[in-house]
C-alpha positions in Angstrom: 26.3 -45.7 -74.6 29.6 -45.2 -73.3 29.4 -44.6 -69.9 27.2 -42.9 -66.5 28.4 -39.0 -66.8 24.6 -38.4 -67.9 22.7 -38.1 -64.8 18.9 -38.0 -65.7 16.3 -36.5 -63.5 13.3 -38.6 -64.5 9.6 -38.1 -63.9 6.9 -40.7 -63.5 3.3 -40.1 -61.7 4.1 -40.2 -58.4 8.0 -40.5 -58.2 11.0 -38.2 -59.4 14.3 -39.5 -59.5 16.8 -37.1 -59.4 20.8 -36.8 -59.2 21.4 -36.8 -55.6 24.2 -34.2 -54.1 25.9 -34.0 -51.0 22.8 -32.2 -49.8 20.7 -35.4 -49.5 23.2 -36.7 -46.9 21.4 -36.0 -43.7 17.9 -37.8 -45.5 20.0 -40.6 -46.8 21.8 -41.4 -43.2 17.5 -41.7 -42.3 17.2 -44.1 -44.9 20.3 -46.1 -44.3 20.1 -46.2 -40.6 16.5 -47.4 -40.5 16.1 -50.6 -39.1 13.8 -52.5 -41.5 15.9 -50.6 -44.5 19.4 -51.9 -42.8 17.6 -56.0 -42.1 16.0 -55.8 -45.7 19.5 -54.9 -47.3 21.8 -57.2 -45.2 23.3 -53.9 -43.6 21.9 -54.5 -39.8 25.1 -55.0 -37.5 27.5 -52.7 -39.9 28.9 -49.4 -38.2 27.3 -46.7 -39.3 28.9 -43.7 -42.0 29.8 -40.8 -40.6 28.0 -37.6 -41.5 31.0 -36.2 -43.4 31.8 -39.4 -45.1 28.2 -39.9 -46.3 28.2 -35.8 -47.8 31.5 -37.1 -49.1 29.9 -39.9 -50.7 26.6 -38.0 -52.0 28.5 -34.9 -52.8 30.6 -37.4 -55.5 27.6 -39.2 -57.5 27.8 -36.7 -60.3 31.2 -37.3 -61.1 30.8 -40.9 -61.1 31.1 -42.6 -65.2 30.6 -46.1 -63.9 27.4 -45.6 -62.0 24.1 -43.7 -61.7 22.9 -42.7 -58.0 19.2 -41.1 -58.0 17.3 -40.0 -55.6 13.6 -41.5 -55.4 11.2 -38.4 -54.8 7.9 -38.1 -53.6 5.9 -36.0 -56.3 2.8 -35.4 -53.7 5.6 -34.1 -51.0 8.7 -33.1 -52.5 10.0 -35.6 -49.9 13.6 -38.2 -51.1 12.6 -41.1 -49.9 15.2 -43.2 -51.0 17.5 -44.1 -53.6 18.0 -46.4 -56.9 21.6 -47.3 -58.1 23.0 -49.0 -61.4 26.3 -50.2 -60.6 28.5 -53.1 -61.4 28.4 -51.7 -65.2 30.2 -54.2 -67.4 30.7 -52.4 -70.8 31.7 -54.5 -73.2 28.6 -57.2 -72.2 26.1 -54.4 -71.5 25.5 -55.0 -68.4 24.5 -53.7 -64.9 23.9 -54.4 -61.8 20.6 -52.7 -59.6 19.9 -51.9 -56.0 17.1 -50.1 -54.2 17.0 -48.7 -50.7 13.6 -47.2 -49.8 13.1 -45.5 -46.5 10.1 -45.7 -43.7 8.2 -42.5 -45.3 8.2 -43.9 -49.1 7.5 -47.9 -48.4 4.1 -49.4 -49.2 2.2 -47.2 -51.6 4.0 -48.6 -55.3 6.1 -45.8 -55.1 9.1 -48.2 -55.7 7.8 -50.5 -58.2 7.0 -46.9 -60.3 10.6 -46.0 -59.5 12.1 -49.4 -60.6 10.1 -49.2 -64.0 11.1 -45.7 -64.6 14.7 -46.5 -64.2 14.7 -49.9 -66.2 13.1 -48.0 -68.9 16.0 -45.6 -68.8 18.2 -48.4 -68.6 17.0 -50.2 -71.7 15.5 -47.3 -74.1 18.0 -44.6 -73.3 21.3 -46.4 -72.3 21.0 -49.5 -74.3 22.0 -51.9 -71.7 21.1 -55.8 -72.6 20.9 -57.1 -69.0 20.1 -55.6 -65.7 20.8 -57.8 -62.7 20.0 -57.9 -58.9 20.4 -59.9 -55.7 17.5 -60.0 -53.1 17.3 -61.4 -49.7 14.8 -64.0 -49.4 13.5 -62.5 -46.1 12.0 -59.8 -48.3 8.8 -61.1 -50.1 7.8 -57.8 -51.0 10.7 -56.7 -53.2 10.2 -60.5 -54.7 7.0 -59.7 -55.6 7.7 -55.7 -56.9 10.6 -57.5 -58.8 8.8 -60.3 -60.5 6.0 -57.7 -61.3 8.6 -55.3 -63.1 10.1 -58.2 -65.2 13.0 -59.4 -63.2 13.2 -63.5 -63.8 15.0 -65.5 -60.7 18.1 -67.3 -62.2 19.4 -68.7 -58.9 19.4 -69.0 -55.2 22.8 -68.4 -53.4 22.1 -70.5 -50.4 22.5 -69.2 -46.9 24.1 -66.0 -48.3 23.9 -63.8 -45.2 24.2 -64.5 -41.5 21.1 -62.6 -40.1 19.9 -63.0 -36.1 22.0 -66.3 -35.8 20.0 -67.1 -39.3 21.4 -68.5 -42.3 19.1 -66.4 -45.2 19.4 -67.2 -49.1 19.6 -64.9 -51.4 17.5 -64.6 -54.5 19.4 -63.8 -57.9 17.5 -62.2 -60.5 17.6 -60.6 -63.8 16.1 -58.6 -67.1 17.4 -58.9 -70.4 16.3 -55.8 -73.1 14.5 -58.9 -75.7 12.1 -59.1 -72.3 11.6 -55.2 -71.3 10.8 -54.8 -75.3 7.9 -57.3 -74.6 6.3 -56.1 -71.7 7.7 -52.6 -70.5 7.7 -54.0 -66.8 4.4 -55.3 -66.0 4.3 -58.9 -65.7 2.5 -60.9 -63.4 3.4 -64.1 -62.2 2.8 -66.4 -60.1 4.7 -67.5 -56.7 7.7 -69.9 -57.0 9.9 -71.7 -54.6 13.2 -73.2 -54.0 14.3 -69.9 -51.2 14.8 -70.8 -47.5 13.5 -67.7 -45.1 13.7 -69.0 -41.5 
């Protein structure tokens, strides 16, 4: 691998993810500026874009070489629902980081944990990356969960992280190394652990 110019479209059961374009603006601004999205990613409180800076933003993904944007798609609707995002990339150590922002019309039916495996496996098989690395707010048990479930191992707790409703929340640091997605392709289950304060 020797950089992001590739931008995949990838297909899975019930999710596409797909290079997303200046197009997906308007959708994305739904995404972003939903309340439980904005809490869940430690966004609530922030201004929000501007409709031209967000089809600036969208309309540059292709071009990007140090990142891959895509699009999470509902196959049963056609519907972009969210998005998924390797960034951070660190070349020489083969590494990157991950984020996830799902929107109200795509939460609670596994269409995330699908779209996390699908872009792990592209991250690992196709790209050769040795490490994939996230942070997680510890306010959100259910991306825990879809994490742990996918293969992501918690490394450490950054403690009171973010400043939420006069609450100080930790965040969660997590992370999947290649030898580990070799073993078990992103399904793991384990069991609850501790050591996170959530008010």
């Amino acid at each position: 691998m020797t950089d992001f110019s590739h931008k995949p479209t990838l297909t899975g059961d019930r999710v596409v993810l797909r290079p997303l374009t200046a197009a997906d603006a308007e959708t994305m601004a739904e995404v972003i500026d939903d309340p439980e999205t904005a809490r869940l990613t430690g966004s609530a409180g922030h201004p929000p874009l501007s409709a031209e800076r967000l089809r600036a933003w969208y309309g540059s993904r292709a071009e990007q070489t140090d990142r891959l944007d895509l699009g999470l798609v509902d196959r049963a609707s056609g519907e972009l629902v969210g998005e998924l995002v390797l960034h951070e990339w660190d070349g020489p150590n083969r590494s990157c980081g991950f984020r996830i922002a799902v929107g109200p019309r795509g939460r609670d039916r596994g269409l995330g944990t699908e779209a996390v495996r699908l872009l792990l496996g592209y991250a690992f098989e196709r790209l050769g990356l040795h490490r994939v690395h996230l942070e997680v707010y510890a306010f959100n048990p259910r991306a825990l969960r879809v994490y742990e479930r996918v293969g992501f191992v918690r490394e450490e707790v950054a403690r009171e992280a973010l400043l939420h409703d006069g609450a100080w929340i930790d965040a969660v640091r997590m992370a999947v190394l290649a030898p580990e997605w070799d073993r078990h392709r992103g399904r793991v289950e384990r069991g609850p652990s501790t050591g996170i304060h959530t008010p």
